[in-house]
C-alpha positions in Angstrom: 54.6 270.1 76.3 53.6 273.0 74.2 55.9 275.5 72.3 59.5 276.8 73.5 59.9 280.7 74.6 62.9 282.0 75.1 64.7 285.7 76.7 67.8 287.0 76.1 68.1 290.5 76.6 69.8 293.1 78.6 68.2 296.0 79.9 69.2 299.1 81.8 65.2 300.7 81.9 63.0 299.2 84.9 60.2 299.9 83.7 60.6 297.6 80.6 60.3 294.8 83.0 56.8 294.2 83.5 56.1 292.9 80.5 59.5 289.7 80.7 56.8 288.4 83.0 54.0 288.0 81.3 54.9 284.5 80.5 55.9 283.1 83.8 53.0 284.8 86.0 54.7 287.4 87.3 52.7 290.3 88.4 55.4 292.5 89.3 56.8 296.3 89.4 60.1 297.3 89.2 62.3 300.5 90.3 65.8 301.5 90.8 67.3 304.7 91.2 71.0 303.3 91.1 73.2 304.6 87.8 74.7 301.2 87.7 71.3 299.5 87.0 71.7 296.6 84.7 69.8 293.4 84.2 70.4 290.3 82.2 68.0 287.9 81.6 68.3 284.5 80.6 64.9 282.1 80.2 63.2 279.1 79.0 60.6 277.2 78.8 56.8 276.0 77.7 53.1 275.8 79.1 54.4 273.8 81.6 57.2 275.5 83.6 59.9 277.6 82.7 63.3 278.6 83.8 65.2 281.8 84.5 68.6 283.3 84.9 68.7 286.8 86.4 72.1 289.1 86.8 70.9 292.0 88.9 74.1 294.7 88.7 73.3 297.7 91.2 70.2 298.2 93.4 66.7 297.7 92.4 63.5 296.5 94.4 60.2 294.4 92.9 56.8 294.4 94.5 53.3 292.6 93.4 52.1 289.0 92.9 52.6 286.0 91.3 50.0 283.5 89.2 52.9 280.5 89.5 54.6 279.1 91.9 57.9 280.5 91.9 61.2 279.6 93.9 63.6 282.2 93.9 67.2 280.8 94.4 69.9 284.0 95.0 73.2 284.1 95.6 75.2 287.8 95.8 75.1 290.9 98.0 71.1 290.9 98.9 68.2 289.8 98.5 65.7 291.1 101.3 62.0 290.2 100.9 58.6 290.7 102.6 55.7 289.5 102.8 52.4 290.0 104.7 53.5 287.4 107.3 56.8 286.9 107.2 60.7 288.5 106.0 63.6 286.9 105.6 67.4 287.0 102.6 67.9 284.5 99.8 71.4 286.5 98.9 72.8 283.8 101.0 71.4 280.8 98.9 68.5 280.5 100.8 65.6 279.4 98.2 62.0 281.3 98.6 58.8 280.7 97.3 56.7 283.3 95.7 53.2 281.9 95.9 49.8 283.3 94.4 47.6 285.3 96.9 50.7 286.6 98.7 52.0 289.9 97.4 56.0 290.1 97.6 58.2 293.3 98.4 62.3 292.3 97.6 64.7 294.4 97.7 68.2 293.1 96.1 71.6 294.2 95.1 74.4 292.8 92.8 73.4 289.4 93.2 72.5 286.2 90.8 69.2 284.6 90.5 68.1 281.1 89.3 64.0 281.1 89.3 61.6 278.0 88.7 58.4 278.9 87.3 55.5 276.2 87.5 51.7 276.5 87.0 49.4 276.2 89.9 47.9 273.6 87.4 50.9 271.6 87.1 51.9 271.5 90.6 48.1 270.3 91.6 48.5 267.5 89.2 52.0 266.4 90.6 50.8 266.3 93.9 47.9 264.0 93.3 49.8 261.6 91.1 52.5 261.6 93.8 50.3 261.7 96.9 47.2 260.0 95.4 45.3 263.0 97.4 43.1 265.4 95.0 43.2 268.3 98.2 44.6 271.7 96.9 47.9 272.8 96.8 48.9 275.1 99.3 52.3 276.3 101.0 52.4 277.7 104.5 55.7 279.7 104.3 58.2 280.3 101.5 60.9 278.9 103.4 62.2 275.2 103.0 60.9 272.6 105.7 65.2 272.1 106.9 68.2 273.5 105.9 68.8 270.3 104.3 65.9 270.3 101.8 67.0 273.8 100.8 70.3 272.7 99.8 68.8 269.7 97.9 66.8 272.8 96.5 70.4 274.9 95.9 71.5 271.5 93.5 68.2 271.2 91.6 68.8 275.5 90.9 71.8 274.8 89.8 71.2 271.8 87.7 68.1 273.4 86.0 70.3 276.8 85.5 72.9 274.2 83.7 69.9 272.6 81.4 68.6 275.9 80.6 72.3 277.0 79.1 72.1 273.3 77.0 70.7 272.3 73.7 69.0 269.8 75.0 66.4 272.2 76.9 64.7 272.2 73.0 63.8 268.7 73.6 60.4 267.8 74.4 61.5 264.8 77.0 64.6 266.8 78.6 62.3 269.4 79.6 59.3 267.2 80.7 61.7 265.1 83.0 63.3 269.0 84.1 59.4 269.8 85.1 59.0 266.8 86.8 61.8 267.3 89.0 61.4 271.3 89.8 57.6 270.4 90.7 58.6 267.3 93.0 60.8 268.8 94.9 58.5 272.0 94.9 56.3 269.9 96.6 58.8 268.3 99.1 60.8 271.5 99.9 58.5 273.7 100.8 55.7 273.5 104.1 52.6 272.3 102.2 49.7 272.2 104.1 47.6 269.2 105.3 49.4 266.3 107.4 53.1 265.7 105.9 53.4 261.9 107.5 49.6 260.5 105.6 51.6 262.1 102.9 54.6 259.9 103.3 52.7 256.7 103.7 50.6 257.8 100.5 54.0 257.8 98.4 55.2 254.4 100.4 52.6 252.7 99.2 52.6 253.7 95.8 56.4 253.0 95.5 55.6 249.4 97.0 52.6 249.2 94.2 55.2 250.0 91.9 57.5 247.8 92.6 55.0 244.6 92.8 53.4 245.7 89.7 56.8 245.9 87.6 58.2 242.8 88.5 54.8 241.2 87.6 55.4 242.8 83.8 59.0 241.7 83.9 57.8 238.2 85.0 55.0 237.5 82.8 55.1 239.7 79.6 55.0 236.1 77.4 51.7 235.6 79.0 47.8 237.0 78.3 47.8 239.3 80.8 46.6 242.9 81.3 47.1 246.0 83.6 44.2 245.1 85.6 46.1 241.7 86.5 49.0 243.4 87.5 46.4 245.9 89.9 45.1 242.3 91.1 48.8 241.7 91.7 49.5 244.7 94.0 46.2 244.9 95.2 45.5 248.2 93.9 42.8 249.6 91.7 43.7 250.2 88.1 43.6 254.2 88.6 45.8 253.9 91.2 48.4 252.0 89.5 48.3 254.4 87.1 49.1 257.1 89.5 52.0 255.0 91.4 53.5 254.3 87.5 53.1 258.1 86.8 55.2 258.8 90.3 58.0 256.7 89.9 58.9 255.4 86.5 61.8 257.4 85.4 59.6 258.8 82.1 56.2 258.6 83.5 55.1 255.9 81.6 52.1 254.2 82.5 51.3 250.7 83.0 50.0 249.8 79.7 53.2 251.7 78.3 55.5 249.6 80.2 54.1 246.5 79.2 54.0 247.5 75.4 57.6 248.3 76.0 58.5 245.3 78.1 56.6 243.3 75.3 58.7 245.5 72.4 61.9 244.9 73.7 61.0 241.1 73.5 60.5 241.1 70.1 63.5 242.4 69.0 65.6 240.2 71.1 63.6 237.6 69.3 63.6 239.4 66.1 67.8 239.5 66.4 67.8 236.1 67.0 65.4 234.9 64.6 66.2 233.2 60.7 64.1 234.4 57.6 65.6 231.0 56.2 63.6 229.0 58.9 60.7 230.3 58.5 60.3 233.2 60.9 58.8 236.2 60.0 58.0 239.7 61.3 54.2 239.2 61.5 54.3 236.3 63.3 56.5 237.3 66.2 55.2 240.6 66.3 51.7 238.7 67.0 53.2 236.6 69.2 53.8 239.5 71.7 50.4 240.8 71.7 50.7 243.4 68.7 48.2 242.4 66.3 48.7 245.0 63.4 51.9 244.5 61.8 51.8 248.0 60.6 51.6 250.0 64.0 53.8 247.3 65.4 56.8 248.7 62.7 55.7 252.5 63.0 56.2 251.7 66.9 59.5 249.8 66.4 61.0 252.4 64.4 60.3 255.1 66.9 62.0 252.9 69.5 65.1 251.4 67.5 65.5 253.6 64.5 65.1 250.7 62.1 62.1 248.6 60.9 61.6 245.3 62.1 62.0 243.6 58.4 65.4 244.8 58.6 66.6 243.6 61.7 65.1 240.2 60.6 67.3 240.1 58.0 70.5 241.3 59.3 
């Protein structure tokens, strides 16, 4: 995931904002003529995405470009923007997408700001791992698709604003599965371009390849089988179960993950159940469930469990 930044600051100067976005893509100028200028700035993040709190007090406006893809959610007084297509207001909690190649004008007043940041990069790769597709991202307005995606939108804001005020944002996995999240529902918020229904049959049958392909680990993790059986299974190709695993599983795990886990968790039920005094030892029912090398088999099971194997053997 890359090192954590993070912004805390308050400033009363507009013209020391330029550089705050240096790390999220923003390509942006900023003015205000108001006395009662103030703004707060609260961020996160890593190579991958970032988030960001904003308190705008008083007037100001922002104009320029963006190298991310960032959704802007606002509530407060206003939040006008512009661009060369199209204007609309966010201060109403109406989420907008800044996207690269299409210069931005906003003016806003007194209002609070919630902002996603993801790479272009990031966003491509979610899209093909979701949709199996490998065309490029693009967005044809930066307005939700229905009023009802753009409140599914307000509760993702506000549940990244709440991980962004936690501890837990420090942690590599919190703010992978936060990435995953932001970038999925980039993707289904927001118009993309190309034909929205082949996309929808795309994800269908990966969820169904899924679904096959995990219930044939669950079923026969005893026996010698590999992730190209469980391809054969859903009749898929190996690269594409990869994708569909990618997609759905809760941590992204892929199919040869799953199955070393499926085939971990095994062991230590059998490990907790086994007797040193009969016999049964850690090398043997480690082999028995495919891990060959006791000593990877304990540096994995003390990542997973927090103990070594020897020890739970002889509890």
């Amino acid at each position: 995931m890359g090192e954590v930044f993070r912004h805390e600051l308050t400033v009363s100067d507009p013209d020391v904002l330029p550089v705050l976005g240096e790390r999220t893509g923003l390509r942006l100028g900023y003015g205000s003529a108001d006395p009662e200028f103030s703004y707060r700035l609260s961020r996160a993040g890593d190579a991958r995405g970032a988030v960001s709190r904003v308190h705008v007090g008083g007037a100001m406006s922002l104009w320029g470009d963006t190298a991310t893809f960032t959704v802007s959610h606002v509530h407060g007084r206003r939040y006008d923007w512009q661009t060369r297509q199209e204007t609309g207001t966010a201060a109403a909690g109406i989420p907008v997408l800044f996207r690269p190649g299409h210069p931005v004008l906003v003016v806003a007043e007194d209002v609070a700001v919630t902002l996603a940041h993801l790479p272009v990069d990031v966003v491509q790769q979610t899209a093909d791992t979701v949709y199996g597709t490998e065309s490029p991202v693009g967005f044809t307005s930066p307005v939700p698709v229905s009023t009802r995606l753009g409140q599914y939108w307000s509760e993702l804001a506000r549940f990244s604003a709440g991980v962004l005020a936690s501890a837990a944002f420090d942690e590599p996995v919190v703010r992978a599965d936060l990435t995953r999240h932001l970038a999925v529902g980039l993707l289904e918020c927001f118009p993309l371009r190309g034909d929205r229904a082949e996309r929808y049959l795309s994800m269908e049958a990966q969820c169904r390849r899924y679904r096959i392909a995990l219930q044939y680990f669950d079923d026969h993790a005893a026996d010698p089988i590999t992730v190209e059986d469980a391809a054969r299974a859903a009749r898929t190709t190996t690269k594409a179960l990869v994708r569909a695993f990618r997609a759905n599983h809760p941590t992204g795990l892929t199919p040869a993950q799953y199955l070393r886990r499926t085939r971990m968790d095994a062991a230590h039920r059998e490990l907790q159940d086994a007797d040193p005094a009969r016999g049964d030892t850690v090398k043997e029912i480690a082999a028995r469930w495919g891990f060959a090398h006791p000593g990877r088999f304990a540096q994995y099971y003390r990542q997973v469990y927090g103990t070594t194997p020897r020890h739970t053997l002889g509890r």
